[in-house]
N, C-alpha and C positions, 0 to 999 in steps of 0.2 A: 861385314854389315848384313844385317838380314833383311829379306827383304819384306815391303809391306803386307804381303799376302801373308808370309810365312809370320808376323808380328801381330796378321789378326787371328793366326791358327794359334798360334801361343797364347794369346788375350782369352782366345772362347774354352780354351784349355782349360787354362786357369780360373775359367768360369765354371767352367761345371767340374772341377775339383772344388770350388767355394760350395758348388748345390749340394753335392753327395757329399761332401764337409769328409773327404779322403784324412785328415789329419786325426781324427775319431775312429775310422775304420781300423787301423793297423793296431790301434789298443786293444779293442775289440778281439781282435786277431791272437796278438801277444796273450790278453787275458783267457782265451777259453784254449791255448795250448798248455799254457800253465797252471790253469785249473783243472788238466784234464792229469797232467804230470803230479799235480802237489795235491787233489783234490778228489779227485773222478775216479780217478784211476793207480792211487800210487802203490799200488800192487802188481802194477807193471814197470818193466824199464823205461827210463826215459826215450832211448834210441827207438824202441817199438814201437812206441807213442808216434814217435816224429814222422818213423816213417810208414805208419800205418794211411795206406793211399784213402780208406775209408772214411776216417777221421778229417783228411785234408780233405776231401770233397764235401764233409759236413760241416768246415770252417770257411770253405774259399764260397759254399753257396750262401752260408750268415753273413759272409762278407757282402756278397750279391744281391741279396734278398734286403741289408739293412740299405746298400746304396740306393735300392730301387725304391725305397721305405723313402729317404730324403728325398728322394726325387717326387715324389706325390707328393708327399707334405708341402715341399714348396711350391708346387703347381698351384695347390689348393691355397697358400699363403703368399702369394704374391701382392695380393692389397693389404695383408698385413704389416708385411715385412718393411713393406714403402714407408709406414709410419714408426713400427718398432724399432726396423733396423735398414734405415736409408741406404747406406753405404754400401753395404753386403747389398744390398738387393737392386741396387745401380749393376751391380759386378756380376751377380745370379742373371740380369736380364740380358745379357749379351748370349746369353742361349735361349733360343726361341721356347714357347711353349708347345708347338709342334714336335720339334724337337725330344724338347725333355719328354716327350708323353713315348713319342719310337725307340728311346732309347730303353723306357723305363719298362716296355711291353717285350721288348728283343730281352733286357735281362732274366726278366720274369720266366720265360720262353727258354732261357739256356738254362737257369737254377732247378726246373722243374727237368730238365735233360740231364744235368748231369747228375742230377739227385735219382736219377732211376734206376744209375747203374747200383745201386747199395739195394735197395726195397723198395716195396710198395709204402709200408710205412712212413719211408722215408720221403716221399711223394707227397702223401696224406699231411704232414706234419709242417712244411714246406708250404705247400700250396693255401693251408689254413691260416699261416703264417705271414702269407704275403698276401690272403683277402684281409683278415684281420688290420695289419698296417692301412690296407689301402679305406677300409671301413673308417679308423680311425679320421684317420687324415681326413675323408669325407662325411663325415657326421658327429663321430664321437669326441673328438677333441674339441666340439662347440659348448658340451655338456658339464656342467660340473661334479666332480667327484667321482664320475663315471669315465670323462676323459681322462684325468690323473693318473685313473689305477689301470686306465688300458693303456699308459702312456711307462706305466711304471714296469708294466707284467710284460710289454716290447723288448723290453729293456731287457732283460733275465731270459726270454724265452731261446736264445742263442745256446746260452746254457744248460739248459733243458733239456736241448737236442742233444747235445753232449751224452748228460745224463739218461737221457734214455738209450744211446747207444752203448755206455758201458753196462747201464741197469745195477749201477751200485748204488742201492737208496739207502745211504750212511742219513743217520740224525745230523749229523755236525755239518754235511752238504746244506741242509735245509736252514739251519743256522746260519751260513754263510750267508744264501739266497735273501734269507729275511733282514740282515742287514742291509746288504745292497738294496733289496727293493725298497726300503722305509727312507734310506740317502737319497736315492732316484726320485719316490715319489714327495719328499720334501723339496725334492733340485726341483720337478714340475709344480708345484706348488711355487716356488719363489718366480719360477718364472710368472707365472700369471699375474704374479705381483709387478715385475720385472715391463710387462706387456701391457698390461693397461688398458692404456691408450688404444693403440689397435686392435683390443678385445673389443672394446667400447663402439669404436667406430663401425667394425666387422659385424658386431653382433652378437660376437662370443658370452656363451654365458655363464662363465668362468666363477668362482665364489667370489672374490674380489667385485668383479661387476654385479651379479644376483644381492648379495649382503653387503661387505665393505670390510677394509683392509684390516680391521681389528679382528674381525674372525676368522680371515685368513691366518693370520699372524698366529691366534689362539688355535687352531687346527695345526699347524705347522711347531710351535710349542707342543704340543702332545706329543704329535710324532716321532720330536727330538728325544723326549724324554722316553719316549719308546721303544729308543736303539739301546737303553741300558739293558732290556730281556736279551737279547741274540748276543749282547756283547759280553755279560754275565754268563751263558751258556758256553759260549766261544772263550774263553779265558780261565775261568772257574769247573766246568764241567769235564768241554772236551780238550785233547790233547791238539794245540794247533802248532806248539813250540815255540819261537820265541815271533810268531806273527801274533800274538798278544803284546808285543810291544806296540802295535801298529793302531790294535784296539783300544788302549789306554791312550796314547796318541791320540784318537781319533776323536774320543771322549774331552781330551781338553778344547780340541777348535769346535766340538759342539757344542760344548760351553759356553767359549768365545761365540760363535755365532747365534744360541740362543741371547746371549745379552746384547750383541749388534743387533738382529732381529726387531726387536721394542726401539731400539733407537733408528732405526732408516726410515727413510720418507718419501725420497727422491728414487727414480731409476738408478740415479748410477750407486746410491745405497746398495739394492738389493742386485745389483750387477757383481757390487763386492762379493756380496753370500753368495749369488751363483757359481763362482769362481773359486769362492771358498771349500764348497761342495762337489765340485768338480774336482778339484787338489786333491780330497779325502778322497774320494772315487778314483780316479787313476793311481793314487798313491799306494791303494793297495792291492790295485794289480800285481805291481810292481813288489810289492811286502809279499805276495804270493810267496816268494822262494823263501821266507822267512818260515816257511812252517818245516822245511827242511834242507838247512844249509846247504847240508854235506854233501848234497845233489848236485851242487856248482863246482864245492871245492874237489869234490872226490870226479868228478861228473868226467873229465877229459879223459881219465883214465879207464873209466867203467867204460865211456863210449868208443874206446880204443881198440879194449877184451871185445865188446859185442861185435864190433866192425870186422875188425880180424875174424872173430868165432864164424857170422856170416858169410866171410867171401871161404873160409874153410869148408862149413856147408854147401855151397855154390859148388866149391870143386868137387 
């Protein structure tokens, strides 16, 4: 049996994995090795990739930099949270706000440390990175249409760093980018729909609160229909293999979700679209390895050759 002390270390644990929403991070993770493998980079081996120490200190500090990102956000959203999302913010307040602000300053404080062994650059891009979040969180996500697209551009700038550290600026990368960002910034769009309520009360001046929900809707309709350029480019244009099946896929639940869109009303409506949106978004992380199989199937054996080849070189 455990005991009480060790049941409330476990409790505040599991609190502050709900703040930094840990369950979001390892996608993150998975997605920009695999974008770096299928996408970034695939003119390098997979094994180079994995074990390139540089690479892993400019994933495990996005790592760092997004948890410290959660962590202000909900500093900054705790009277929100109480009205949007009760439950979770019952669960968030068992860690102090003292707390989360030492914890969020200690990470901030190792990510710019360990980011120094690569560059200066690397420092600069990092440190912009983590005012930027904290900017948000404290002024810009009050804004409309200004908080959206810095809430959207958060989102992708992981990758970014990636890409500027192989400096392959392929067209088809950027096609990627502007899918996901157009998904993201309609996933923050619904949420504001989604939030309402605690815009409202907070003060948020969100398009839903400044106009009203029909033009939110009609902005969010645009958008939708927006993702057919990147997805036409991404299928038709360039060479992505058979993660055009992911595309076409994706194009029917935006369908689907363009026609639920006019019919929700309710929170838990647009709670379905956010989740809908979310599905599309992890889903093709995951689709990543669709743009070439043969890197899985053939993949144990390649990594076998390179392993062996290396400890050969070693000796």
């Amino acid at each position: 049996m455990l005991s009480r002390k060790s049941k409330l270390l476990l409790t505040k644990i599991f609190s502050f994995f709900s703040v930094i929403r840990g369950y979001n991070i390892w996608v993150i993770v998975l997605a920009q090795y695999l974008s770096a493998i299928f996408i970034l980079a695939p003119e390098r081996s997979a094994l180079k990739i994995i074990l390139d120490w540089k690479l892993f200190l400019i994933v495990f500090a996005s790592s760092l930099t997004i948890a410290s990102g959660y962590i202000i956000n909900n500093f900054y959203d705790a009277k929100k949270d109480l009205i949007n999302r009760p439950r979770k913010a019952m669960i968030d307040r068992l860690v102090s706000q003292s707390t989360k602000l030492k914890v969020y300053f200690a990470l901030n404080f190792l990510i710019v440390t360990l980011v120094s062994f690569i560059s200066w650059k690397a420092i600069l891009f990092f440190s912009s990175y983590i005012f930027l979040i904290w900017f948000y969180s404290h002024k810009l996500k009050k804004y409309p249409i200004v908080g959206n697209l810095t809430a959207a551009l958060l989102a992708v700038l992981p990758f970014f760093g990636i890409l500027m550290y192989y400096k392959n600026f392929y067209h088809v990368i950027f096609a990627h980018a502007t899918f996901l960002f157009l998904l993201i910034l309609i996933r923050e769009l619904i949420k504001d729909l989604e939030n309402i309520e605690g815009d409202l009360a907070n003060e948020y001046k969100t398009i839903p609160v400044l106009f009203n929900e029909k033009t939110a809707k009609t902005i969010i309709s645009i958008l939708t229909i927006g993702t057919l350029l990147p997805v036409y480019f991404l299928t038709d244009i360039y060479d992505v293999g058979y993660m055009d099946i992911y595309f076409y896929s994706s194009l029917l639940l935006l369908i689907y979700f363009f026609i639920q869109l006019w019919k929700s009303e309710s929170k838990a409506d647009f709670l379905k679209l956010h989740f809908l949106l979310k599905f599309i978004i992890v889903s093709g992380v995951f689709c990543i390895v669709l743009i070439d199989p043969s890197v899985l199937i053939h993949g144990q054996k390649l990594l076998t050759q390179e392993y062996h080849q290396l400890i050969l070189n070693f000796i």
